[in-house]
N, C-alpha and C positions, 0 to 999 in steps of 0.2 A: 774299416767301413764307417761311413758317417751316420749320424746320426740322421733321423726319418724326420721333416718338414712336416708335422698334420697342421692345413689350412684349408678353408674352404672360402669362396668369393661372396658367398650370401651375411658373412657376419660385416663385410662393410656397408651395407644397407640400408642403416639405420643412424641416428645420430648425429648428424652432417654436420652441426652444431658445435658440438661438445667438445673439450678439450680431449675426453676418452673416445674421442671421433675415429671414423673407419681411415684418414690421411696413416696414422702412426704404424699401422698394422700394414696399410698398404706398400708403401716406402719401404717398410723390413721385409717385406713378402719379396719387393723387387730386387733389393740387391744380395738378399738368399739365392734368388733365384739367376744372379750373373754371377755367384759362386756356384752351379750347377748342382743347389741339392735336391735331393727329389724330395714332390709335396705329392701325402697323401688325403685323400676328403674323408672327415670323419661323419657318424653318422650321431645323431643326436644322443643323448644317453637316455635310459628308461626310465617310466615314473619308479620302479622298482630303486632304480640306483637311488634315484634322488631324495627318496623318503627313507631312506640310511640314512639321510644327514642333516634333511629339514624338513620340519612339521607341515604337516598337509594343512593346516589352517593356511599358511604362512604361502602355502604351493597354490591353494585356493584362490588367494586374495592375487597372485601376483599373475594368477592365470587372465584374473578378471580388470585387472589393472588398476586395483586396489590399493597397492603399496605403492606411495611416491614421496619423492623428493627435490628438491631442485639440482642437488647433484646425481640423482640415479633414477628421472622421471619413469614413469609406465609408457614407453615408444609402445606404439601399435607394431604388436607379436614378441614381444620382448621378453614372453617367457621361450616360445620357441629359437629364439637367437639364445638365449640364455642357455636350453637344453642341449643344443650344436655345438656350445663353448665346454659345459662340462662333459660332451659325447668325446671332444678333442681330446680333456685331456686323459681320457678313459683308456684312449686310442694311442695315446702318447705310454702310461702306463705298461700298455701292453707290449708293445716294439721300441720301448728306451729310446721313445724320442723327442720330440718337444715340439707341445699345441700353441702356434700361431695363431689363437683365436680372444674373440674378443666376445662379448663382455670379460673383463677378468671380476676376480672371485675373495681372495682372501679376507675380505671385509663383512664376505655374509653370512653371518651365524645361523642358529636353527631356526629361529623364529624373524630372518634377516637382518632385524639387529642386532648386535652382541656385543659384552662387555661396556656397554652406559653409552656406545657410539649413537647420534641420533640423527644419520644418517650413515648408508650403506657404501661410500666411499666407490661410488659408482660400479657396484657389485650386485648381482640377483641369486644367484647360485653358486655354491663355496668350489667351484671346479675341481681343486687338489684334492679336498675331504672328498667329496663324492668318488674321485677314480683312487683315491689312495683304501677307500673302506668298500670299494670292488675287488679291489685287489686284495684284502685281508691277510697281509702278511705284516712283520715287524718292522719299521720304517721309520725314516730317520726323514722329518722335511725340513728342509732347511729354506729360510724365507728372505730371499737378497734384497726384498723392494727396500724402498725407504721408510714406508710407511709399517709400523708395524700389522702384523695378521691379524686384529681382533679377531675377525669369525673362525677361524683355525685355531685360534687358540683355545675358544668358548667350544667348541666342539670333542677337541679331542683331551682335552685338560681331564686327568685323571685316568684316562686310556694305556694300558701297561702295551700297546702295540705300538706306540706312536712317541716318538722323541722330536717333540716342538722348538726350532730356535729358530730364532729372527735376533736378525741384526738388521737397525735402525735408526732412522734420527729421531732425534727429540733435544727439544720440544717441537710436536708435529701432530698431525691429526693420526690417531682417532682418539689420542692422549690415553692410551692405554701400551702396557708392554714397559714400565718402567721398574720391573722387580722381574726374577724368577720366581717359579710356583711348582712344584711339582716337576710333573715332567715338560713342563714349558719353559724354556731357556731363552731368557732376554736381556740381549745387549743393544742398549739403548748409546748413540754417538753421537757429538756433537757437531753440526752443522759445517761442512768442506774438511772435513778432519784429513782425508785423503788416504794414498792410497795403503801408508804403512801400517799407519794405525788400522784402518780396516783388516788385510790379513794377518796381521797378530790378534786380533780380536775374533776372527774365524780359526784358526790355529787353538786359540785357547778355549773358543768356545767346544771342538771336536773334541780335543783332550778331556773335555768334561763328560764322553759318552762311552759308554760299551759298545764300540763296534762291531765286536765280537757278536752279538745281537742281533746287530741290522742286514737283513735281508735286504732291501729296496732302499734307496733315496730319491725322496722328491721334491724337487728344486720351485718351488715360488720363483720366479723366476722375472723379478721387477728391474728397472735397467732406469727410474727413476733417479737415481744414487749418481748415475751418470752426471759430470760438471756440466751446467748449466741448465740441468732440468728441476722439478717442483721439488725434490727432497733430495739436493745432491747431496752429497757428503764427498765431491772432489775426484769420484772415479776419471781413467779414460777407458780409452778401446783394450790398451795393453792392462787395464788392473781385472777386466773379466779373464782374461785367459790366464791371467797368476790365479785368480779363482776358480777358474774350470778347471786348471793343474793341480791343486789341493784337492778337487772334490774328487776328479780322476783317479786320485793316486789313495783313494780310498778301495778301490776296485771292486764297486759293489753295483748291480743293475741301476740303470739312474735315469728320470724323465726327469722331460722340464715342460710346467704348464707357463703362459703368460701371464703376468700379472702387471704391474704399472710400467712406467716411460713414457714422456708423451712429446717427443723428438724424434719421428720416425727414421730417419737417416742414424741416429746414436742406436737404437731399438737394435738394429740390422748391422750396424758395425759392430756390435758387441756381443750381439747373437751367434755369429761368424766367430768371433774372439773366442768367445766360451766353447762354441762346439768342436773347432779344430782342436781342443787337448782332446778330444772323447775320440776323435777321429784315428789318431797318433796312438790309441793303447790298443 
């Protein structure tokens, strides 16, 4: 059975502009969609979810369009596109499937910025934290964008429920993610390294966890790394499905929320890549 499409047509609405524009999301939407999977519409998440994971001052300011920057302006309703995105991946969570939605997330800490980032890396709401701390079970997230997770990490660092790793490049924004800490595991790579070195470095970074432990995995799910986009590190179509194969053959409940890529045709050829091994078990 395949994995479940959550998207909805109102998060391209916004943005027209921007590199994290509603083109990249659309394009993957369409050629998901001439691979026949089914899309379901998600419903926004609660203030209840969302204040598990950021401060109400921080929810205040962004309601009012208080919080800006030139990479992650205050767009008029940008908190309600923001609450649809982590409603996604709430909903992805739930039915082990993976939110097609936009704004992504991993960049926004509790108080939106996090770890010395000073800017939000085009992020309002941490989407993964919020549906991963609904869901309240043991969890292993695993972060493929290129950029590392500041705000996942500033959130759940010290969390005995949550096993944080990101594999990334560097040197790269948000210049944090260059050590491990606790339960945060980072593997920081060097610039088109491709596609060997990356699954030996996901290979040894698993081996580093008790998966004996982990109930749930949740994929950050960045496609950035992709060759020719803003943080590749040399991937193709074929190095996501060697990496859906690994994560698959962990055989443990698994969502994927969206987070960076911003080549919508790579976004969707690789989305396809990855979901067909989940398809196959």
């Amino acid at each position: 059975m395949r994995p479940k499409i959550i998207f909805s047509e109102k998060c391209l609405n916004y943005g027209f502009w921007h590199i994290e524009g509603p083109r990249r999301v659309k394009r993957a939407y369409e050629i998901l969609k001439e691979h026949g999977y089914e899309f379901i519409e998600p419903n926004p998440a609660s203030e209840e979810d969302i204040l598990r994971v950021h401060d109400l001052e921080y929810i205040e300011g962004l309601k009012n369009g208080l919080i800006e920057d030139s990479d992650t302006p205050a767009y008029e309703n940008i908190y309600e596109y923001a609450r649809l995105s982590a409603g996604g991946a709430i909903l992805a969570a739930e039915i082990n499937g993976f939110s097609l939605m936009r704004p992504p997330g991993h960049h926004a800490g509790r108080k939106g910025v996090a770890l010395g980032a000073y800017t939000r890396g085009f992020c309002y709401l941490n989407n993964i934290a919020i549906a991963v701390k609904r869901l309240d079970k043991t969890t292993l997230i695993l972060d493929i964008d290129g950029h590392h997770g500041n705000g996942t990490q500033e959130i759940f660092f010290g969390n005995e429920k949550v096993i944080y790793v990101s594999i990334h490049r560097h040197p790269l924004y948000p210049g944090t993610g260059y050590y491990s800490e606790g339960n945060c595991l980072n593997f920081p790579l060097p610039s088109e390294c491709g596609e060997a070195i990356y699954l030996k470095t996901l290979n040894r970074a698993l081996k580093m966890i008790d998966l004996n432990r982990i109930e749930v995995i949740a994929i950050s799910a960045g496609f950035d790394t992709f060759m020719g986009d803003i943080a590749s590190l040399g991937l193709r179509e074929e190095s996501f499905s060697k990496i859906g194969e690994i994560i698959a053959s962990l055989e443990r409940p698994t969502f994927f929320v969206l987070e960076g890529g911003y080549i919508g045709e790579n976004i969707g050829r690789a989305i396809h890549a990855l979901l067909l091994t989940f398809t196959r078990k």
